[in-house]
C-alpha positions in Angstrom: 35.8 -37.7 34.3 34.4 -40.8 34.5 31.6 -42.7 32.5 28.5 -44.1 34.8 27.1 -47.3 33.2 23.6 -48.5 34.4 23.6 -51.3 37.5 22.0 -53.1 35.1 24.1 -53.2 32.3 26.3 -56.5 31.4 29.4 -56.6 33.7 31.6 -57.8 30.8 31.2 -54.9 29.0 31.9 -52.8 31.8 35.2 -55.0 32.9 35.6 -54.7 29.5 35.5 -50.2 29.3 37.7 -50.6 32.5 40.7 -51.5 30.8 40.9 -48.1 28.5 38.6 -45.9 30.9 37.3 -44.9 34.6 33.9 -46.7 34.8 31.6 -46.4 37.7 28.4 -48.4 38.5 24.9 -46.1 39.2 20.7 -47.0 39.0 20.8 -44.4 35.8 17.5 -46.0 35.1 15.9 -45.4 38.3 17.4 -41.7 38.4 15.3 -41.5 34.5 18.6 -41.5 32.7 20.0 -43.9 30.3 22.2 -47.2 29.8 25.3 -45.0 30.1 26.3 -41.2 31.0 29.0 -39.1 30.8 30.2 -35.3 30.9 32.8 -34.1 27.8 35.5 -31.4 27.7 33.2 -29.0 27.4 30.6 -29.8 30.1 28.0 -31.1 28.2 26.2 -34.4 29.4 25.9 -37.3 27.0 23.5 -40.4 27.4 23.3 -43.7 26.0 20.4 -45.8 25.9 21.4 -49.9 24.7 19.0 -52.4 22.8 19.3 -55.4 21.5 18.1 -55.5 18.2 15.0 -58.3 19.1 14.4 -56.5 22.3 14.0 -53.1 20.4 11.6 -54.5 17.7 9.6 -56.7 19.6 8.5 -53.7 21.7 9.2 -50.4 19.9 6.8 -48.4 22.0 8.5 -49.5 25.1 11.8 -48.1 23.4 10.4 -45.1 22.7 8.6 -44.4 26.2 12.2 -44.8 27.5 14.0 -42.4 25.3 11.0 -39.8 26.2 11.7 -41.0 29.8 15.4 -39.9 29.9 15.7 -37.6 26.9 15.4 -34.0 29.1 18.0 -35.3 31.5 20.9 -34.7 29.2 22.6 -32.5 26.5 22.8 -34.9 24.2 20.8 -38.3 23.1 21.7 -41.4 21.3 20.5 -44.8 21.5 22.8 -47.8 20.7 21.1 -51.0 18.8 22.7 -54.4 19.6 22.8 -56.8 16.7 22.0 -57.2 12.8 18.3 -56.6 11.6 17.1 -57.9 8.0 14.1 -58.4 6.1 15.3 -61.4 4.8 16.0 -64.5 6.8 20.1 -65.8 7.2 20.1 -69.3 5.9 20.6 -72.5 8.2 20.0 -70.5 11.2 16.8 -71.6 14.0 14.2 -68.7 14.2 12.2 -68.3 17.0 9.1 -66.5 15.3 7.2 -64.4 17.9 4.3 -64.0 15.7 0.8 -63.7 17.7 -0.8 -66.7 17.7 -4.1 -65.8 16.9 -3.0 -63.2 13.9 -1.6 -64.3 10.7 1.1 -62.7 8.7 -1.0 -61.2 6.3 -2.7 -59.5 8.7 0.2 -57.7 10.2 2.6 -57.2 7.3 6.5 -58.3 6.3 8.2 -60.1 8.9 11.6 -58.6 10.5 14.6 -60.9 11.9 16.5 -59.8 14.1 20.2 -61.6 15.0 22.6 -61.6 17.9 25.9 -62.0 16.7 28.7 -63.9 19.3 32.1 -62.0 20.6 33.2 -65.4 18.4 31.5 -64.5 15.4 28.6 -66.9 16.1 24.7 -66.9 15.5 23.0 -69.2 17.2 19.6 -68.7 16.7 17.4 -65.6 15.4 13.8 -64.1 16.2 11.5 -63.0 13.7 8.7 -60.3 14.3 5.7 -59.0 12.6 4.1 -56.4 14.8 7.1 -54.1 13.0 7.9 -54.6 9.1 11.7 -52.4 8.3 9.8 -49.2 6.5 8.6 -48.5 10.1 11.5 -48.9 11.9 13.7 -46.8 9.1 11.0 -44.6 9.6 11.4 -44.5 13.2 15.3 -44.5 13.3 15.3 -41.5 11.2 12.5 -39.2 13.0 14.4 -39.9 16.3 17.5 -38.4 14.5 15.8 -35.2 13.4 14.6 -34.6 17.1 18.1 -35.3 18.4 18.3 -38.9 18.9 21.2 -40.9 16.8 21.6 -44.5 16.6 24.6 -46.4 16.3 24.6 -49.6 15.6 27.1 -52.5 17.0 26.9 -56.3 16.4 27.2 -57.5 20.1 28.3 -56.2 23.5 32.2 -56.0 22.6 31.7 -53.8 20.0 28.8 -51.7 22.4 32.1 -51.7 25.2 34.2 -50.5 22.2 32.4 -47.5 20.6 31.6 -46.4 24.3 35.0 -46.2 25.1 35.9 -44.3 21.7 33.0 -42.0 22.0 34.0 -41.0 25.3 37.4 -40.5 24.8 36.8 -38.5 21.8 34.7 -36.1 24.1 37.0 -34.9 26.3 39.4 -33.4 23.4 39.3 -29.6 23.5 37.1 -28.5 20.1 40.5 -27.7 18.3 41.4 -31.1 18.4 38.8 -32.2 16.1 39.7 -32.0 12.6 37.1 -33.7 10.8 35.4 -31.5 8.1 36.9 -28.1 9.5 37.6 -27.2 5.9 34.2 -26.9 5.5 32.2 -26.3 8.3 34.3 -23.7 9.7 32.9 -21.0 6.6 29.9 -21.9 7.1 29.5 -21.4 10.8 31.6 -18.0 10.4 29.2 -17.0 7.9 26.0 -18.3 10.1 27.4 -16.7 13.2 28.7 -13.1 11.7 26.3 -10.6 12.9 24.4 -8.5 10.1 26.0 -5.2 10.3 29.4 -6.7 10.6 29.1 -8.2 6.9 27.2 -5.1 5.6 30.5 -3.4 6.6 32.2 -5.9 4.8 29.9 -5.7 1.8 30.5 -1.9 2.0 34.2 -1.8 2.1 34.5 -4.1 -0.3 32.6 -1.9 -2.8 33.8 1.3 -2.1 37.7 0.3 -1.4 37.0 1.6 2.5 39.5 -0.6 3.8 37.6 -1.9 6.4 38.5 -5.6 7.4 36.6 -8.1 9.7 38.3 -7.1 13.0 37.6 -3.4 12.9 34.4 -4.0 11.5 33.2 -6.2 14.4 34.5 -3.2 16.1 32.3 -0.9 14.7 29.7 -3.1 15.1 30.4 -3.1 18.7 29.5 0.7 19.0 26.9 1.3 16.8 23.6 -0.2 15.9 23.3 -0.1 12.4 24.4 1.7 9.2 21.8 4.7 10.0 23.8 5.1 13.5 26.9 5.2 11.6 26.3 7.5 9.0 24.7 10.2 11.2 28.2 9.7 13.4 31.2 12.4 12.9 34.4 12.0 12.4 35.8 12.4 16.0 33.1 9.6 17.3 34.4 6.9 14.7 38.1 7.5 15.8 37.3 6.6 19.5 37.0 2.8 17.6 40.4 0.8 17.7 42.2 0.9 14.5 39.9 3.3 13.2 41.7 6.9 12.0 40.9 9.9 9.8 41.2 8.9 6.9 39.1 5.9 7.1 36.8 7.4 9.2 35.9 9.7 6.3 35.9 6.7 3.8 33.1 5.5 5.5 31.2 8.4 6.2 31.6 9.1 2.0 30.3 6.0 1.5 27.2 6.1 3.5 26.5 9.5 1.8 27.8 12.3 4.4 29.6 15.3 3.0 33.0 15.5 4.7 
């Protein structure tokens, strides 16, 4: 597979991705897709739309009519954010303040810098906004997560080059290759997934010593509808199931009330 990176996007980064990964050039962005795209393992199409932190909140609507631009086009959203954003100014460094000229601060709120760190470590100069103060921008950030955007966040175009790289590499690992919190997600989904009458089974074996385990009870599951379809079963029907004989055909039958 290969990640697609916008025409548009900076060619060092993209000589930089080329040296760990296959990257080809495409107008994403005239297509309505983002920055970068890429399919994973298991067929699912990824999309990156980059910002630099000034860029993003000097004109936050902008940003967000481009993530509602591209969002349908793929499985999965995320937006990367270029730089380092503060409500507090970094000592002995220029600011270019892009302020309106004919409001004052009071009128629009607390100010937010914004910072381009070099590959070198670097700043040169920052910007300083007021049309956005951080409250609104945490605010935003975390809204876009809960409808399926994420942001990352990277201090220049290096580190942009870099997590792209990890991110897509990680992607095209088969789903039992990821480790990370199985211990506990895995119960969870099991117990999310499970289908109702296959834990009432459970639930019921357990209490009445049936003997009935999760295999043979998705088995059951898979030939009857519910409880009421099992108990008004016989004996013979229950034994068609694999790994289901006499005696624990009548076990369940007991337990559901039936006279065997």
């Amino acid at each position: 597979m290969t990640l697609l990176a916008d025409l548009n996007e900076p060619d060092n980064a993209i000589r930089l991705m080329r040296q760990s990964i296959d990257v080809a050039v495409a107008p994403l962005n005239l297509m309505h897709r983002s920055d970068y795209f890429f399919g994973n393992y298991e067929g699912k199409m990824f999309q990156f739309s980059r910002k630099q932190a000034g860029e993003l909140v000097g004109n936050m609507d902008e940003a967000e009519a481009q993530l509602a631009d591209y969002y349908p086009n793929a499985d999965v959203n995320y937006q990367i954010v270029e730089g380092w954003i503060s409500p507090l100014p970094i000592r002995g460094i220029s600011i270019v303040d892009h302020t309106p000229a004919q409001h004052s601060i009071r009128e629009l709120g607390q100010k937010v810098y914004c910072y381009q760190i070099q590959p070198n470590g670097n700043i040169e100069r920052g910007h300083s906004f007021s049309a956005v103060n951080i409250s609104m921008l945490y605010a935003w950030i975390h809204r876009l997560d809960r409808v399926g955007i994420t942001t990352y966040w990277t201090i220049n175009w290096v580190e942009t080059a870099r997590l792209l790289v990890v991110l897509y590499k990680n992607e095209q690992k088969p789903p039992e290759e990821h480790h990370t919190l199985t211990r506990i997600i895995k119960p969870r989904l099991t117990i999310k997934k499970a289908e109702p009458l296959v834990k009432a089974l459970l639930y019921l074996s357990d209490a009445y010593e049936i003997g009935i385990g999760e295999v043979k009870a998705k088995a059951i599951a898979d030939r009857f509808c519910n409880l009421i379809d099992i108990a008004t079963a016989d004996v013979a029907e229950l034994k068609q199931i694999e790994g289901i004989g006499d005696v624990l055909a009548k076990r369940l039958l007991k337990s559901l009330g039936r006279s065997i």
